[in-house]
N, C-alpha and C positions, 0 to 999 in steps of 0.2 A: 504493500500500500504506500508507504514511503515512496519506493523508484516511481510508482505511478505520479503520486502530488509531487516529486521533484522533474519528472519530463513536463508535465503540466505547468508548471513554474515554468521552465527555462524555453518551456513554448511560446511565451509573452514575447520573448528577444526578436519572434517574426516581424509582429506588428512595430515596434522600434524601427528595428532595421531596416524595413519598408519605407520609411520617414526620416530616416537618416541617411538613406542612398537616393532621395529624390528633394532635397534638401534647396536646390539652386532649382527647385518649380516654385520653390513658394514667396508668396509678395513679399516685397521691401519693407520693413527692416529684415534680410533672408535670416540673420543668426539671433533678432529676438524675435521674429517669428517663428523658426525651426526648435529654440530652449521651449517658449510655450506650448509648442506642438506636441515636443515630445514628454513635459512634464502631461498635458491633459492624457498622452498617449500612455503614461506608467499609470496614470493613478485609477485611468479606465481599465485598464486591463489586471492591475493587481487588485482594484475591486471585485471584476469582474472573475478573474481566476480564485481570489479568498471566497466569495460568493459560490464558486460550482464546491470546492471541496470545504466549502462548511456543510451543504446540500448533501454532500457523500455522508458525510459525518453523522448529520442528524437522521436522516433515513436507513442510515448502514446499508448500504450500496452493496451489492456483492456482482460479481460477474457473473452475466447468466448468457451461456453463447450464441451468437446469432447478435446481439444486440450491446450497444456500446452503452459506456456509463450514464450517458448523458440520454439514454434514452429510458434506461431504468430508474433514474431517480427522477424524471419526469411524470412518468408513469405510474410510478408509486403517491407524487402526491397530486397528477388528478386524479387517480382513483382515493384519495384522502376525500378533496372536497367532494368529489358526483356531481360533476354540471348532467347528469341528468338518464343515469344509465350507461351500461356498458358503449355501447355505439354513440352517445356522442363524448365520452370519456375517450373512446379511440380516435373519434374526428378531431377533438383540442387536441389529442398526441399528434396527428399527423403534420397537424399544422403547426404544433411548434417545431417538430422534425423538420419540417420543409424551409419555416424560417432559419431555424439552423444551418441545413444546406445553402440558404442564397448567401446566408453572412460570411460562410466558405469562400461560396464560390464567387463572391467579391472581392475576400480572401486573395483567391487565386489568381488574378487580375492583377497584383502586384510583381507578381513572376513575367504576368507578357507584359508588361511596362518598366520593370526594373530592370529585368535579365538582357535587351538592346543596351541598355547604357552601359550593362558591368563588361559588355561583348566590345563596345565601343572604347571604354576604357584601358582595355584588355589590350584591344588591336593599335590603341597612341602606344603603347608598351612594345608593341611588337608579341605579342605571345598569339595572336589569332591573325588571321589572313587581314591586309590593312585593309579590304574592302567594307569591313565590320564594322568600320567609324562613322560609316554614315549611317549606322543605328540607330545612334544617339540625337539624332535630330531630325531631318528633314523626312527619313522613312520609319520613323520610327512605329509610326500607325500601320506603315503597309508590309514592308520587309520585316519588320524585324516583330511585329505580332503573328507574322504568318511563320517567323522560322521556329519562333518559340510554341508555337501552335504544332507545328509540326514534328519538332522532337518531341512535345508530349502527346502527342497520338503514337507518336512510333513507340516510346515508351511504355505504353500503355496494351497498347498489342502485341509486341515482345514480353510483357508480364503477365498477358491472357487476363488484364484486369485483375490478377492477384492482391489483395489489400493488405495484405500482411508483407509480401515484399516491398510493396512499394512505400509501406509504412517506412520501414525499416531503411530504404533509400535513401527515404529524403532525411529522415531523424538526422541518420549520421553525414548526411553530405550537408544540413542546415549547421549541427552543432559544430561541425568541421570549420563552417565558414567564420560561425561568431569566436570560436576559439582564434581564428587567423586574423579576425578584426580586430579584437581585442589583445591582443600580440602586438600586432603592428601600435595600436593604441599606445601601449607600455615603452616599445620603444619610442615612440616619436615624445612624451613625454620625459623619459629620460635625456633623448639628446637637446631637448629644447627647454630643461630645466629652469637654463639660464634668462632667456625670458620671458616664465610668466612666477610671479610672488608663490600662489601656491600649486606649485607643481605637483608638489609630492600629495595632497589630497584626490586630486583628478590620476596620480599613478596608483594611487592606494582606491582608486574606486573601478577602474580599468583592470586592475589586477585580481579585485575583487568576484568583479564577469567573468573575467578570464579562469578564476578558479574553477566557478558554478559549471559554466560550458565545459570546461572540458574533462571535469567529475563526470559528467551528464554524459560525454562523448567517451569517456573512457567505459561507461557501465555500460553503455549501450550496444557498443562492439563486441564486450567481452562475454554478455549477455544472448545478442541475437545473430553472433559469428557464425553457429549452424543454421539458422533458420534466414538467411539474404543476406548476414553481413558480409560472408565472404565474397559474393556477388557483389557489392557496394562498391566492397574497398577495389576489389579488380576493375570497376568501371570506373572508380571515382581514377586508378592510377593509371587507365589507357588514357583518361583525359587531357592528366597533367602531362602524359606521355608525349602526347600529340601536342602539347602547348611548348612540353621546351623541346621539339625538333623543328617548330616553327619557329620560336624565341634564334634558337640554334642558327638557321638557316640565313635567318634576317642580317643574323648578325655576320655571319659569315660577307655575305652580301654587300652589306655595308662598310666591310673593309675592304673589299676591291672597290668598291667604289671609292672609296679615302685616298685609296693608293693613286686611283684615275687623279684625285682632286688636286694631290698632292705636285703631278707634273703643270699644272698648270698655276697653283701656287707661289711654285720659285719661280716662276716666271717675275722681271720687274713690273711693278702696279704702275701702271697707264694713268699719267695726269689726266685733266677734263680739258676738255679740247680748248681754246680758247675760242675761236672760228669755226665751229663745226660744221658740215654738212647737211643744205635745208631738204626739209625732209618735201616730198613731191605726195600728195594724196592720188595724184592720177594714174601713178606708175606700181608697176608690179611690186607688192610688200611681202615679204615673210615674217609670220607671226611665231613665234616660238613659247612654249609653255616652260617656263625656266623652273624646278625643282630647287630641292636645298643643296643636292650634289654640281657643283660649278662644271665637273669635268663629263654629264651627262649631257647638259647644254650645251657646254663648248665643242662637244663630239657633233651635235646637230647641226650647229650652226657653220661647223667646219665643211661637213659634209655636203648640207645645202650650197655653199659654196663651191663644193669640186662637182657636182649634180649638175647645176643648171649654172656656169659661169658668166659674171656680166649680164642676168638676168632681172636679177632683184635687184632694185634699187632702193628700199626701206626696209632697215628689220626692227621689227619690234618683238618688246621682251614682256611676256606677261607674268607675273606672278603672283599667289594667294598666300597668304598666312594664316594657317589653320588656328582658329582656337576656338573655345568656349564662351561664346558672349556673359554667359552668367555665372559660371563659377573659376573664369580664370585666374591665372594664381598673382592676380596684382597690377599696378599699372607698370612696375620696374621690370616683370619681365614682357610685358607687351612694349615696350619699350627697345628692353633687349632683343624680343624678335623682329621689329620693325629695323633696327638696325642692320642686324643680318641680312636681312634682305634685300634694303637699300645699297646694303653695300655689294652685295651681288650683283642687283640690277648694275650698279655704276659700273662694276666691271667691264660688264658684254657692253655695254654702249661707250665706253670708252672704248674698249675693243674696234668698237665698229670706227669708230672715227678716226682713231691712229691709222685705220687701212683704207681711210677717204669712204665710209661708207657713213650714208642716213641713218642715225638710231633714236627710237624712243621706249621707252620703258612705262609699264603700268604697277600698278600694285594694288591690292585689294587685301582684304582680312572678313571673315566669316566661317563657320562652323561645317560649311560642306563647301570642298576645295572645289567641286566639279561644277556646283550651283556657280561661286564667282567665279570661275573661268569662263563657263559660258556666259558670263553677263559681260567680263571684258573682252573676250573675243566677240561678240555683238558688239561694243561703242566701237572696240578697233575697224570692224567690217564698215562701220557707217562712215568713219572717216578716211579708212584705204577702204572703198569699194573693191580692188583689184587683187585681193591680198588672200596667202593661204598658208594654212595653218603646220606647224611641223611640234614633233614629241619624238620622243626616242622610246624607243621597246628594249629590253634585256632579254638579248637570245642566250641561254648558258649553255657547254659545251657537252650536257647531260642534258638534254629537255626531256619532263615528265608532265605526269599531270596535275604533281604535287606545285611545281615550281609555274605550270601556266596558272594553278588557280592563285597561288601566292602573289601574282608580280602583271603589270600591265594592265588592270584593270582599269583605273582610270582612265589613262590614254584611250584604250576601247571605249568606256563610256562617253569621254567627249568627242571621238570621234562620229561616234553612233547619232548625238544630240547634234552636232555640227550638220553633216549630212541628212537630218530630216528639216532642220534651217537654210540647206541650201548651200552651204561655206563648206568650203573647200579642206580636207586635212591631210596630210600623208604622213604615217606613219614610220621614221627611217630605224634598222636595226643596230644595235650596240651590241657586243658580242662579251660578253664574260666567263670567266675560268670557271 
């Protein structure tokens, strides 16, 4: 009875956590709106949870199979009062059973709303394919409620609707998670002791969860190991399996591309022109989608130039800065990335004009890079009519299926979005080890 009222307990950390990972939805002021939130959100549900197991307590609850606690200590007291005979004593039962189910499965609405942002977060990390980031915003109603719809139908029919494994799934993959939050909690208070006064009350209350979850995570493995946990923990460690060979992959990735950046680096920095060359809106433009890798773009623009020579007479450099309009980390580091990128654009258009060529450069900032790209390749179309679009693809010396779904998607996507506008894109290849 104990393990029962303490998973009942530590069941509460749902509704929290639902409210703490969706924190930057809620109105301004977001951090005393999200304290009030989440205080209304403890003292409701630690009512509401002392409230079911005082109800155990007083009616002595016993498990009778077939039927869950909450439906036998219901039943027990309307057959206490008798609204009016057996049959409509079983009609209030149904109906508080069914409001129970909607409270659920409103409940469970926070899984296809939450789980797009932790995918999207996931994927700025590099641990999930980067196409996952536009999860978190602009598809979040459409992709990203349909993918989570869809591994739990798959889930569900791989478990033949079993209730007891799937109990057991989510117990230890939920406790798993707040044990990891709560972790991270502890550290990030230790390293940042220095400033806030009382630190050590917010490590002492963080440490505190941390204990409760993972008592709770440690009973529950050791408890329902034969009956689905061994199942659990194999699925829960092909996941993470899969996350660090993608982790793995990126990064790998992202050192030959350092290495590309790097020749172009020690190159001497190109003052800013003083006389530049004016730029002609009549005549043929190449538009280039400039990333955060320098030597991706300079391989296109190189290229564009051995392709079609003395052809283009404009190129223009577009670029987005990905971030979170609502919960990003400050204005120092939008700051620091506006820099970075300015300071790339100046590059390539300095580039262009050391070699007697028309440059002009754009820049944009919003939360899906594909949305402002195709918003700046539209003004740039309106002011070079004449003008077509170039991206680089990563061909690697192994192509699989793993590595086309990791890599070029974007590019595909705004080439896709370009060509039903009309606008011209070619795609040119980069080849890596």
């Amino acid at each position: 009875e104990f393990r029962r009222v303490l998973f009942r307990s530590g069941g509460t950390y749902t509704g929290l956590e639902a409210v703490s990972n969706n924190v930057n939805t809620l109105a301004e002021p977001r951090v005393a709106t999200g304290k009030w939130t989440m205080f209304y959100m403890a003292t409701s549900l630690a009512f509401t949870a002392g409230g079911i197991m005082l109800l155990y307590l007083l009616w002595k609850v016993v498990q009778i199979p077939g039927q869950t606690l909450n439906a036998v200590v219901f039943k027990s007291i309307i057959d206490h009062f008798d609204f009016g005979g057996p049959v409509a004593n079983s009609s209030v039962l149904i109906a508080v059973l069914v409001l129970e189910a909607g409270l659920l499965f409103v409940a469970a609405n926070t899984g296809f709303l939450g789980g797009p942002a932790v995918l999207s977060n996931m994927a700025a990390d590099s641990w999930v394919p980067r196409q996952f980031r536009q999860l978190s915003s602009r598809l979040v109603t459409q992709n990203g409620v349909v993918l989570m719809g869809a591994a739990a139908l798959g889930v569900l029919l791989w478990s033949q609707g079993n209730v007891s494994l799937l109990v057991v799934l989510y117990s230890i993959n939920v406790f798993l998670t707040f044990s990891i939050s709560l972790y991270g909690l502890c550290i990030y208070w230790i390293k940042n002791r220095r400033n806030h006064k009382r630190w050590w009350w917010r490590l002492l209350l963080s440490a505190a969860g941390l204990i409760v979850t993972s008592a709770i995570l440690v009973i529950l493995v050791w408890e329902k190991f034969g009956t689905g946990g061994w199942v659990t923990i194999l699925i829960t460690g092909l996941v993470i399996g899969v996350c660090l060979a993608v982790r793995w992959h990126y990064e790998e990735t992202r050192d030959q591309l350092q290495r590309i950046d790097r020749l172009f680096s020690g190159q001497p920095v190109v003052a800013d022109a003083v006389d530049p060359p004016a730029l002609d809106p009549q005549k043929p433009t190449a538009v280039f989608f400039a990333g955060k890798n320098r030597g991706v773009s300079m391989h296109a623009l190189l290229w564009v130039q051995r392709l079609f020579p003395d052809h283009f007479k404009n190129f223009v450099f577009l670029s987005v800065g990905e971030v979170d309009a609502q919960s990003y980390g400050g204005h120092g580091a939008l700051r620091t990335l506006r820099y970075e990128i300015e300071n790339s654009l100046r590059y390539y258009v300095n580039f262009c004009h050391s070699h007697g060529l028309a440059a002009k450069s754009y820049l944009a900032f919003g939360t899906d890079p594909v949305e402002e790209l195709i918003k700046l390749s539209d003004e740039v179309y309106k002011e070079f009519p004449n003008s077509v679009c170039f991206a680089s693809k990563l061909i690697f010396a192994h192509e699989s299926f793993f590595t086309r779904w990791l890599h070029n998607q974007t590019a595909l996507a705004i080439q896709q979005r370009l060509h039903v506008m009309g606008q011209q894109m070619v795609i040119l290849p980069m080849k890596v080890a």
